[in-house]
Structures are given as structure tokens and as C-alpha cells.
C-alpha positions as CSV (number, residue, x, y, z in Angstrom):
1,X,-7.4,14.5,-26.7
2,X,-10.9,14.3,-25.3
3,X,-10.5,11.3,-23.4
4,X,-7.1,12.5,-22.1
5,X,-8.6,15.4,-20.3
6,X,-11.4,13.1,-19.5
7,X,-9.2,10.9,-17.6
8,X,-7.0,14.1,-16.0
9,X,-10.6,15.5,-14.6
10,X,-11.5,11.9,-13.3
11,X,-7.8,11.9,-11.2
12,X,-8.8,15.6,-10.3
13,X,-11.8,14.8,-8.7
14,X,-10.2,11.3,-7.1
15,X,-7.8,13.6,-5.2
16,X,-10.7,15.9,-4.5
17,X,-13.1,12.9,-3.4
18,X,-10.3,11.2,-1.3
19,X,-9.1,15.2,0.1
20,X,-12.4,15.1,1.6
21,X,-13.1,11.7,2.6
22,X,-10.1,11.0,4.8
23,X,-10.1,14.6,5.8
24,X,-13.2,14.5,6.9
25,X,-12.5,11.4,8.7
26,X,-9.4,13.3,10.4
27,X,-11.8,15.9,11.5
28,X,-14.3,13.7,12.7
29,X,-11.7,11.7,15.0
30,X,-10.8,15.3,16.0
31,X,-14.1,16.5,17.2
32,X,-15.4,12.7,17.9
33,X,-13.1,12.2,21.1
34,X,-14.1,15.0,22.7
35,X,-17.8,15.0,22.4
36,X,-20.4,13.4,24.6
37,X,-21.9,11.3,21.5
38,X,-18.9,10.2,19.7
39,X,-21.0,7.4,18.3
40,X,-23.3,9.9,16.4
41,X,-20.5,11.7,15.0
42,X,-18.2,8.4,13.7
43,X,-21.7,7.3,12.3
44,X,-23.0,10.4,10.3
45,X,-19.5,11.0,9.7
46,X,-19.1,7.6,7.9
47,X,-22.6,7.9,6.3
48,X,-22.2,11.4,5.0
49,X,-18.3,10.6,3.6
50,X,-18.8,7.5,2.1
51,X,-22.5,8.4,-0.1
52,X,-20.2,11.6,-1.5
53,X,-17.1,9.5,-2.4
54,X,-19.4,6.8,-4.0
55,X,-21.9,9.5,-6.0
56,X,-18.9,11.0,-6.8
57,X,-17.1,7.6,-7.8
58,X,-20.4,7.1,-10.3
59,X,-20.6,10.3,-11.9
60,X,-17.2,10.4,-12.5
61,X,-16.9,6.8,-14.4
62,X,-20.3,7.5,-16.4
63,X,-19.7,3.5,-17.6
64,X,-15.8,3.7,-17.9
65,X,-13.9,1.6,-16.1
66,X,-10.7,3.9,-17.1
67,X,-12.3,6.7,-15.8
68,X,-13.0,4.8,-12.1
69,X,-9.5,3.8,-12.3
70,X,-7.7,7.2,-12.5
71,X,-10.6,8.4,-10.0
72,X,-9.8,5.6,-7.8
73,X,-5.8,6.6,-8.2
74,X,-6.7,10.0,-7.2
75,X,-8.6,8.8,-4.2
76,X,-5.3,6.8,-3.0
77,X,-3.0,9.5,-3.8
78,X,-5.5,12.1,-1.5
79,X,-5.1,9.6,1.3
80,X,-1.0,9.6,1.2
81,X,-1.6,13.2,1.2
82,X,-4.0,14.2,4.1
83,X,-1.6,11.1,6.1
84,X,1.3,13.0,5.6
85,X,-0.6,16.5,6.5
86,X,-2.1,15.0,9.8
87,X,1.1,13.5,10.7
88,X,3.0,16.8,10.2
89,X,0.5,18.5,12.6
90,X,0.3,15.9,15.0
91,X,3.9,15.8,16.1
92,X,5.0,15.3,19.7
93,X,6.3,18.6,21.4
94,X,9.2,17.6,23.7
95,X,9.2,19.0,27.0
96,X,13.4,20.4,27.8
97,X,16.2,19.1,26.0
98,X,17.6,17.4,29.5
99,X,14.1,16.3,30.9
100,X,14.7,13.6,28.8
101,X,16.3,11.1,31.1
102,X,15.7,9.6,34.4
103,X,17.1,10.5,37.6
């Protein structure tokens, strides 16, 4: 039972780690295209996102390649997730219904 909820918590805190990696990434294209340094943001963004995922990724598996699985699992399943969000937000908004075709 133990290493049952061990392995829950490790897919708990993939979809936690991936929630904030690749939203975090979504952000940073967000405020990264309109600043005057998009360079430094894409850059500490990367550097800031990818040393949590991978401290989280190592405390998580403690030695257990099971454990980095289900994390790893987690992390996936986060990224379908936060696409599906950002794609739901970002949809086009049509201008009229009959401004649709060419004179």
C-alpha cells in the first residue's frame, strides 16, 4: 500500500511539475513577445523552469526508477493539459458572419 501511494504522489507532483513547466512556458511566450528583452525572458524562463522540473524530477524518484516513470507520466499528461487550456483561450474571434467572403 505504501508504494501505491508512493507512486500516486510521484504522478501528483508530475502533473504539478509539468502544470508549471509548460505553463510557465505559455506565460513566458505571452509576456516574451511584447517586451523589449525577449531574449532575457525566454532565457531565465528556461533556466528557472527546467532546474524546478529536474529538482523536482530527483526528489521525487529518491533512486526509483518507478517513481520517475509515473512522475515523468504526470509531466506528459500536464503538458496535454495546459495545450488544450491555451488552445481554448487562444481561439480566433471572427469578425461578421458575411465578412467572410470576397467581393
Amino acid at each position: 500500500m505504501n508504494e501505491t501511494l508512493s507512486l500516486v504522489l510521484g504522478l501528483l507532483v508530475g502533473v504539478l511539475l509539468g502544470g508549471m513547466f509548460f505553463g510557465g512556458l505559455w506565460w513566458t511566450v505571452l509576456k516574451g513577445v511584447s517586451s523589449k528583452q525577449p531574449a532575457l525572458w525566454f532565457f531565465g524562463s528556461l533556466l528557472l523552469r527546467t532546474s524546478i522540473a529536474l529538482a523536482g524530477f530527483y526528489f521525487i524518484a529518491r533512486g526509483h526508477w518507478e517513481r520517475m516513470l509515473v512522475c515523468l507520466l504526470g509531466f506528459v499528461i500536464a503538458r496535454l493539459i495546459v495545450k488544450h487550456l491555451t488552445r481554448a483561450a487562444e481561439k480566433p474571434t471572427y469578425l461578421a458572419h458575411g465578412a467572410s467572403h470576397a467581393p
